[in-house]
Each structure stands twice: as C-alpha cells, then as structure tokens.
C-alpha distance (Angstrom), angle and dihedral (degrees) to the residues before:
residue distance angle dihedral
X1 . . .
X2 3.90 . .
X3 3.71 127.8 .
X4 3.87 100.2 -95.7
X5 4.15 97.1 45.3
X6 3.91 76.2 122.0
X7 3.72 113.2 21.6
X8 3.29 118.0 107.6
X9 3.47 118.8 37.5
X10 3.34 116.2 160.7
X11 4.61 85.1 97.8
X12 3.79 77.3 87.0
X13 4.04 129.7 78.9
X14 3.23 116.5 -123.7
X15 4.23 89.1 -147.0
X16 3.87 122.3 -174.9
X17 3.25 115.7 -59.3
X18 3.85 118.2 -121.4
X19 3.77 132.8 -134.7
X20 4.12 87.1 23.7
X21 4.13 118.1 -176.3
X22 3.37 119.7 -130.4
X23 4.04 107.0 -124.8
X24 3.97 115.7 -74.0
X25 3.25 120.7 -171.8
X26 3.89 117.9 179.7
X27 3.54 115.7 -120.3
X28 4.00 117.6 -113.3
X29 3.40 116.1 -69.4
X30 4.12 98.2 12.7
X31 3.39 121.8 95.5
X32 3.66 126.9 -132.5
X33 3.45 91.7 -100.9
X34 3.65 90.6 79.2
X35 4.13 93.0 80.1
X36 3.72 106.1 162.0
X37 3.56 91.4 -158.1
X38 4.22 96.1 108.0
X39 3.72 92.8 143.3
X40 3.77 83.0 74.6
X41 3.70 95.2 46.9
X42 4.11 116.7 140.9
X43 4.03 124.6 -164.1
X44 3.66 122.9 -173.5
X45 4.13 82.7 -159.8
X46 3.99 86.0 -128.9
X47 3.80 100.1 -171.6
X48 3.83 130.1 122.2
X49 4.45 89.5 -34.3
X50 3.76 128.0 37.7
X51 4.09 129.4 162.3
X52 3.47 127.6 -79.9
X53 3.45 104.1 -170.8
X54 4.56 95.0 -55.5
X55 3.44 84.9 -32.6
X56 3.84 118.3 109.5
X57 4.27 105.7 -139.7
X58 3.86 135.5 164.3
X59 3.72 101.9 -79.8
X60 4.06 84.9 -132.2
X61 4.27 85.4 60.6
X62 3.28 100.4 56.6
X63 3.43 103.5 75.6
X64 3.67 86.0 62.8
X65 3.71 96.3 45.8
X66 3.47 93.3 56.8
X67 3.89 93.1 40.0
X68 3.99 79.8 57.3
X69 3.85 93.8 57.1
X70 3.73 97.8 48.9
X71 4.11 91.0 45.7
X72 3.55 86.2 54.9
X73 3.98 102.5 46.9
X74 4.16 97.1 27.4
X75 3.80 92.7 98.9
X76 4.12 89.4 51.1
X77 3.91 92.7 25.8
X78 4.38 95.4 113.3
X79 3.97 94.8 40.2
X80 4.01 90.8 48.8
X81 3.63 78.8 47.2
X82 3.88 98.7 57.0
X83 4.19 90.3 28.9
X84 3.97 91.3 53.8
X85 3.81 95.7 36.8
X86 3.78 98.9 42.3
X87 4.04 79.1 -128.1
X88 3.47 95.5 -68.2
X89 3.84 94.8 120.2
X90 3.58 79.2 75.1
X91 3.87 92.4 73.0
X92 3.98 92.7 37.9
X93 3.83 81.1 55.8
X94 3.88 90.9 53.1
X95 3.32 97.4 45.1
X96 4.00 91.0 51.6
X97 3.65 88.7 53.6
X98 3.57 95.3 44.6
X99 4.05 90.5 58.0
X100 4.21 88.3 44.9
X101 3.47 85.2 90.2
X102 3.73 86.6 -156.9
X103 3.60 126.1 174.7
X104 3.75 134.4 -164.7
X105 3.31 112.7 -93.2
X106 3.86 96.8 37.1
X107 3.97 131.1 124.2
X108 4.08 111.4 -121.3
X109 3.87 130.1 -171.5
X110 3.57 112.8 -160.5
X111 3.65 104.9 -166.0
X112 3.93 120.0 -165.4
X113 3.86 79.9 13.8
X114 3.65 85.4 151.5
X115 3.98 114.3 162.5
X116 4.29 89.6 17.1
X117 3.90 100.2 -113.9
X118 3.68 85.0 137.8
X119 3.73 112.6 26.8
X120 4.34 79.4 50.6
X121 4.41 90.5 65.0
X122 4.11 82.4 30.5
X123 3.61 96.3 63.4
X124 4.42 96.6 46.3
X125 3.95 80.9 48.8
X126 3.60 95.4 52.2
X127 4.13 94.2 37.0
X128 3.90 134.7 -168.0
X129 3.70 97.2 -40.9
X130 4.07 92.1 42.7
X131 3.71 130.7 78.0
X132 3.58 137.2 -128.8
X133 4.01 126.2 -170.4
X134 3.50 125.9 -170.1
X135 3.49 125.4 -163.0
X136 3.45 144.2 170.6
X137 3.83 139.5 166.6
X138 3.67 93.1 -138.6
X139 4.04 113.0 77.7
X140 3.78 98.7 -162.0
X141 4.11 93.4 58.5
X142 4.42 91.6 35.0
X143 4.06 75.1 60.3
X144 3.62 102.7 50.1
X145 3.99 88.6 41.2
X146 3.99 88.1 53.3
X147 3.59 93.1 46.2
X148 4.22 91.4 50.2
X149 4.05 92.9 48.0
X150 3.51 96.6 39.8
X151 3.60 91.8 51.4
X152 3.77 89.0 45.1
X153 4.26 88.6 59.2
X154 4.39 90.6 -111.4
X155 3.64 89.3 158.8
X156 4.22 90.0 162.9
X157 4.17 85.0 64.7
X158 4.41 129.0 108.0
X159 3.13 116.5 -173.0
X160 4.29 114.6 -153.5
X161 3.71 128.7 -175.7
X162 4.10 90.9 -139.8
X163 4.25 132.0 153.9
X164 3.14 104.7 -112.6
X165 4.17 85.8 -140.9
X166 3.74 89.2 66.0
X167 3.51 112.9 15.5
X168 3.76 86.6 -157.3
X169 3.69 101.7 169.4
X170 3.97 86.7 68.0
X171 3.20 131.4 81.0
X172 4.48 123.5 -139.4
X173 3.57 118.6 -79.9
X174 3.84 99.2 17.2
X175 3.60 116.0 139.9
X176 3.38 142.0 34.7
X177 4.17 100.9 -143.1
X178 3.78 118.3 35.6
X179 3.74 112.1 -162.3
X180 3.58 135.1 -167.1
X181 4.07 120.4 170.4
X182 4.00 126.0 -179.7
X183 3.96 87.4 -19.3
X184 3.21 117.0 87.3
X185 3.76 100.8 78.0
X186 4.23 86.9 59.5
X187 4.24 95.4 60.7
X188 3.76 115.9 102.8
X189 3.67 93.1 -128.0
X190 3.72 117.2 21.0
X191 3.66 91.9 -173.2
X192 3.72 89.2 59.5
X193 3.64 93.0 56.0
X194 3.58 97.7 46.0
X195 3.81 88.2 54.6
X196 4.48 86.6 51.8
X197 3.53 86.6 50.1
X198 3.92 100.2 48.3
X199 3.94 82.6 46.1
X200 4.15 100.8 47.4
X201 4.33 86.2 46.5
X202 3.62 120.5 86.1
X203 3.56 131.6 -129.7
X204 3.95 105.5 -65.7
X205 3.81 88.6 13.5
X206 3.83 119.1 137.8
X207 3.44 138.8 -129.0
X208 3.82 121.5 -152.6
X209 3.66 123.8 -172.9
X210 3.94 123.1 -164.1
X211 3.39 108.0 -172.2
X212 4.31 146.1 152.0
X213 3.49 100.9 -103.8
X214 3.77 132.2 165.1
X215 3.97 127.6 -65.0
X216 3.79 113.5 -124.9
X217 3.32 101.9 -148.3
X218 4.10 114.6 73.8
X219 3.92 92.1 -140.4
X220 3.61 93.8 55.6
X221 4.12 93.5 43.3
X222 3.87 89.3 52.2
X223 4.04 92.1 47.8
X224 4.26 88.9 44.7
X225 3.47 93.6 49.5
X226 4.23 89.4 49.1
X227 3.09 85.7 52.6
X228 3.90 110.1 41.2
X229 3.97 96.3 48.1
X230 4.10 91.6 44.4
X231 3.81 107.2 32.6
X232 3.42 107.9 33.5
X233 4.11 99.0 48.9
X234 3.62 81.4 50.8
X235 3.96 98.7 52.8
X236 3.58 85.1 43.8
X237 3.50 94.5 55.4
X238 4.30 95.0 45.3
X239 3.74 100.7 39.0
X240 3.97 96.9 35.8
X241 3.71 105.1 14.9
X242 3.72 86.3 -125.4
X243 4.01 114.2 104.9
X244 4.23 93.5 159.5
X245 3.79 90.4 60.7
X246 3.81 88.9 54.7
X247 4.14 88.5 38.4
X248 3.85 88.6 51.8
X249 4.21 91.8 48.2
X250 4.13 91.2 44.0
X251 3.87 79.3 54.1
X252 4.01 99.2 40.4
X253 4.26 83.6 54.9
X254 4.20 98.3 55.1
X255 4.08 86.1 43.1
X256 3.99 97.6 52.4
X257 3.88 114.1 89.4
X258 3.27 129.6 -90.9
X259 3.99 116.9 -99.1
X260 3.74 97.2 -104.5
X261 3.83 86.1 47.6
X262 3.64 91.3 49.5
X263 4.11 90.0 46.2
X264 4.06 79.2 49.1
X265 3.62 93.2 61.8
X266 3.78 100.2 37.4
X267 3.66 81.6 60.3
X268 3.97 93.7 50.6
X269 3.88 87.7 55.3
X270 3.33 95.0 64.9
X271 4.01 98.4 -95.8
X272 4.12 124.0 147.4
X273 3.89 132.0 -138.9
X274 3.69 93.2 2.9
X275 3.83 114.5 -175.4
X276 3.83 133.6 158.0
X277 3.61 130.4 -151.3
X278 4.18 117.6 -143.4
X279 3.86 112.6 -130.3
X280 3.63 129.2 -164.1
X281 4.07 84.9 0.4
X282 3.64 98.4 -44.0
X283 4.43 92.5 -54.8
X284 3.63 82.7 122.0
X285 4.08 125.6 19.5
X286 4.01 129.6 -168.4
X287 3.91 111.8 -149.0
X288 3.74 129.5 -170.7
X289 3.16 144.8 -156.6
X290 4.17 146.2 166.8
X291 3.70 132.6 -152.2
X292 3.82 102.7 -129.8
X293 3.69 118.4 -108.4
C-alpha cells in the first residue's frame, strides 16, 4: 500500500447525499439526546441472544467471536481487502476522507481503525500540531496498524485497545473527527456505540460512518449476494486458509441495517443533519453526522 492509495480525491463526485436531515438544533438547555423522532426508533433487542453473523449466540460471546475472526484474518486483512473488493474500497476510502472535512490541527478517533489505512492519510491531514488516535478492540490488527504507521514515521499517532460501545479510555468532548470504517456492523450494540461516539466528539465535531450497506437496485443485490456467500468464503479459504472468517463477514453484511435505519439511529443518539451518500449502488454507504454546537 503506497502513500497516496488515498490522496487525492477530488477524481470522485461528491453527488447528493441521500436520506438528508433538515437542520435540528436542540433547544436551550436540552441536549441532543432528546430527538423526538421515535417513529424512527431502531433496537437491536440486545438481551441474553444477539446475531453472530445467522447464528444465534450469547450476546456476552460475541465479542469474543468476532475478536476470533479478526485474529485469524489480521495478517491477510488489506489483501482480502483489495482481492474481495477488486480495489475499489480504495475509492470508498477516498471518498470517506474527502467528506472528513479534516483540518490540520484537529483531534481524530479512528475507531475499528484496525490495520491504519485510514488513521495513516488521517494523521498528514491533521499535521504536527494535530492528533490522530487509533483504536481498535482487537489486539492482533491495533498491532499490525502500529507496526505500518510507525514504520511510516506517524509520530502524531496513539494507539488504544478501547470497545467501541464505551470508548472508556476517553474522556467527553475529545475530538474533533470521529471515524468508524468497515466496523460498525461487528459491535454488539450499535446503538451503544453511536451514543460513545456522540459523547467522545465535541461540539461541531463529526461523525462519519463507512459502512456495507444495502444495494438499491434488486439486480445488483441478487448478483452481490452470489457473489459474497460463494466467492469470498472461497478466497478466504485459498489466500488465508480461513473460509469461516469470510462466511461469518458475508453474514455480518446482510444482518447490518439498512442506511435509512442506520441514519434512524444516528438520529436517536443524539446526532444532527445526518445524511448518507450510496456508493457503488448502495454495496457500501458513507453516513454523517454532527454533534450540535
């Protein structure tokens, strides 16, 4: 992976963003956690069971589970990426970074960062005087991340073991940029991490969101999911002698919500003018999201 896999990214539209808030603003002395919009509401039901994939676990084992998977693939985790993608997660990457908005200077927390692709471009953007934390739950990918930006001379870098459903090693109103790439749809209680993120952000701080979602256009979904539960178990299986990781991740993508479910719950953790823009025909979707001033 060379320096500018995701410089440059004005090649891509930015498009209209679907799903688009109108502006809320909380009134004085509420916080934004007060959105009104229940209609909209989303539950996960996390209770004694959750999902693992179409499996039905103890929601307390899935954490493990998952940590399991990424152990397992970290070492292989960026060439499955380019194999599986065809490299084109290099342009939903770019297009992520490109709607950051982030500014030298700033305070980012990459969460999920895993292997650094992001957190690497992140920490030029952000520069000397900025700040760049990377942290994922998983120890074997934190490692291989550390080892890649290190070795790259990103000196403005941390690197935290943290959950991304509490975030507890950081304190409220922390960072500018809140990132979470290809993660999300892994956490025991998505809900529960949008509500750590909206707390760790400062005022005006975004949240961006790059995430499988689902294709809008039937002919598409039927080809994806051909694809995803045939070809990607079997790459996993050749190139890092692992197909139930890949079987597990195929799974994790049909059981994540939908992206005006996931706009849905931004909104019920307290975030403002939340929009999302469909990439690659909704396969993969970026949402965002700001904590109001």
């Amino acid at each position: 992976m060379t320096d500018n896999d995701f410089t440059n990214p004005n090649i891509l539209p930015t498009g209209k963003p679907q799903g688009q808030s109108a502006m809320q603003t909380p009134a004085n002395g509420e916080t934004a956690h007060t959105n009104t919009q229940t209609d909209n509401r989303y539950s996960e039901n996390i209770g004694e069971t959750t999902h693992f994939g179409y499996q039905t676990v103890n929601a307390r084992e899935k954490e493990a589970k998952v940590g399991q998977v990424f152990t397992s693939v970290a070492t292989k985790y960026d060439i499955m990426n380019d194999l599986m993608s065809f490299g084109i997660h290099r342009l939903w990457k770019r297009f992520a970074i490109k709607m950051s908005g982030v500014r030298a200077g700033q305070s980012v927390l990459d969460i999920a960062g895993g292997t650094g692709d992001l957190a690497k471009v992140f920490s030029k953007e952000v520069g000397r005087s900025g700040r760049v934390v990377l942290s994922d739950i998983n120890e074997a990918m934190l490692e291989v991340g550390r080892t890649r930006l290190i070795n790259a001379g990103c000196n403005n870098v941390d690197f935290v073991l943290a959950n991304a459903e509490t975030l507890e090693p950081f304190v409220d109103n922390s960072f500018d940029l809140v990132t979470i790439s290809f993660g999300l749809r892994n956490v025991t209680d998505k809900q529960k991490a949008l509500e750590a993120m909206w707390r760790v952000l400062k005022p005006s701080g975004r949240l961006l969101v790059l995430e499988f979602s689902k294709p809008v256009f039937e002919p598409l979904s039927k080809a994806y999911d051909l694809y995803s539960f045939t070809a990607l178990p079997l790459m996993g299986k050749v190139v890092a002698n692992d197909s139930e990781s890949y079987q597990y991740l195929a799974e994790s993508i049909r059981m994540h919500p939908d992206q005006a479910t996931l706009k849905a719950m931004m909104e019920q953790a307290g975030f403002v003018n939340c929009d999302y823009h469909n990439l690659t025909g909704g396969i993969v979707a970026v949402h965002r999201g700001f904590k109001a001033r």
